[in-house]
C-alpha positions in Angstrom: 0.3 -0.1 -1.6 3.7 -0.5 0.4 4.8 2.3 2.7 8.1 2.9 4.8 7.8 3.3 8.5 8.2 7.3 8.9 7.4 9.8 10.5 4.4 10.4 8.4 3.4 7.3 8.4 3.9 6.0 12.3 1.5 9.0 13.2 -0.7 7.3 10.9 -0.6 4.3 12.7 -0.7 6.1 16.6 -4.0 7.9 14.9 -6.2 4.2 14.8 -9.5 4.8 16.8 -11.4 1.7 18.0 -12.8 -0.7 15.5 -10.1 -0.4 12.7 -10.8 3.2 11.7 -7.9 5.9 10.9 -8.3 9.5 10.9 -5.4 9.7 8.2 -4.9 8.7 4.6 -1.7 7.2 3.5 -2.4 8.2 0.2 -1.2 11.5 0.9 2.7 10.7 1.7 3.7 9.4 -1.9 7.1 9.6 -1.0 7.1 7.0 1.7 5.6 4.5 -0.8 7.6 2.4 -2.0 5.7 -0.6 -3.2 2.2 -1.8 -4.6 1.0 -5.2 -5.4 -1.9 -5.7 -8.2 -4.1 -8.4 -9.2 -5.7 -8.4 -12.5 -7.3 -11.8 -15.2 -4.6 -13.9 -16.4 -4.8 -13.4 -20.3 -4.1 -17.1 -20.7 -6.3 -18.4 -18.7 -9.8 -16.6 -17.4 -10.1 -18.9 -14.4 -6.5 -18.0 -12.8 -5.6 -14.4 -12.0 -2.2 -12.8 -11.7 -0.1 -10.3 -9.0 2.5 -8.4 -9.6 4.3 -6.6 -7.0 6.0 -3.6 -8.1 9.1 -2.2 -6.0 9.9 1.6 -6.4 13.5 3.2 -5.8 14.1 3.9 -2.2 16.0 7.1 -0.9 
């Protein structure tokens, strides 16, 4: 998932402890989403796979 730069989401960011680890969860500003990108078995052929990257309206 895809998420605008707010400010929701740069405290997010300022939050990173040491090693990679956030305290916070993007998960819970939907409204600063605005993207997600999926990969799933292409149907016509099992060794490939597909991605799709899905854009959502932006305010």
């Amino acid at each position: 998932m895809f998420y605008k730069y707010s400010s929701n989401t740069k405290s997010f960011l300022d939050d990173e402890r040491p090693g990679g680890y956030f305290r916070g969860c993007l998960d819970q500003y939907a409204e600063d989403q605005f993207a997600t990108f999926t990969i799933e078995p292409c149907e016509m052929d099992s060794t490939k796979l597909l991605g799709r990257l899905y854009f959502y309206g932006l305010k």
